[in-house]
C-alpha positions in Angstrom: -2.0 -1.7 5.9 -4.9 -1.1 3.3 -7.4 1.2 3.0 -11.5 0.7 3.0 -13.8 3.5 1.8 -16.2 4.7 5.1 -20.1 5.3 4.6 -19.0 8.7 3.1 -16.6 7.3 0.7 -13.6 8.5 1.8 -10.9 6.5 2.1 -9.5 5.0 5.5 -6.4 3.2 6.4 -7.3 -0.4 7.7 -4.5 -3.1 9.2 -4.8 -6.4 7.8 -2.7 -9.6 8.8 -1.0 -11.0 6.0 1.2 -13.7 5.3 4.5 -12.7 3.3 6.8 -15.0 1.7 10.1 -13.4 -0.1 11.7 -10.4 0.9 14.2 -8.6 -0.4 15.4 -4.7 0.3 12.5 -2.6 -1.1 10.1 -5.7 -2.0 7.6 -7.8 -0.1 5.7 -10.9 -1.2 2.2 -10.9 0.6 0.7 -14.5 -0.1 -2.2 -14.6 2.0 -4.2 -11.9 3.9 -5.2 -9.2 1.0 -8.6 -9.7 -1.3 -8.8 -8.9 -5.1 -9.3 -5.1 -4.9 -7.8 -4.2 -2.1 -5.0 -1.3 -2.1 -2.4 -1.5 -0.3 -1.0 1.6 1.7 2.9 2.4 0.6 4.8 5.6 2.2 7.7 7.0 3.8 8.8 4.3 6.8 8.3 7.4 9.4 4.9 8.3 8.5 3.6 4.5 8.2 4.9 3.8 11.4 2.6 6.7 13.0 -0.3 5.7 10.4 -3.2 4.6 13.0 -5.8 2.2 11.8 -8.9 4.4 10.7 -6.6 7.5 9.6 -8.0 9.1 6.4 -6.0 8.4 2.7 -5.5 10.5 0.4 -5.2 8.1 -3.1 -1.7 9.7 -5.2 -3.3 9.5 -9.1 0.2 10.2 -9.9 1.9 7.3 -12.3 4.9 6.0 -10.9 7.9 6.6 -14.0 9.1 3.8 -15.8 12.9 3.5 -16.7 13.4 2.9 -20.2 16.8 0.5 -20.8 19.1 2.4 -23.5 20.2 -0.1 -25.9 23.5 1.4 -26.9 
């Protein structure tokens, strides 16, 4: 799933084949299918799977935190 921007700008989820190569438990390669740009659509498994093609997005600004190793 992606999302496009509508003629108002909003943004709307969009399903796109892709090709995916490795997978592992919380990680998927996609190697063909997605465009330089696009955004991909990430979420709880139980609200993806109800996400309908055209559904309007609501972009999370929020940074994701990043783990710092300790090195003691």
């Amino acid at each position: 799933m992606a999302s496009k921007k509508d003629s108002n700008g909003r943004l709307r989820a969009r399903f796109v084949p892709v090709n995916t190569g490795i997978t592992g438990s919380t990680d998927i390669e996609v190697l063909t299918g997605l465009g330089e740009g696009d955004e991909i659509v990430t979420g709880p498994y139980k609200t993806l799977r109800i996400l309908k093609g055209g559904s309007l997005l609501k972009r999370d600004t929020v940074k994701p935190a990043v783990a710092t190793g300790s090195s003691s």
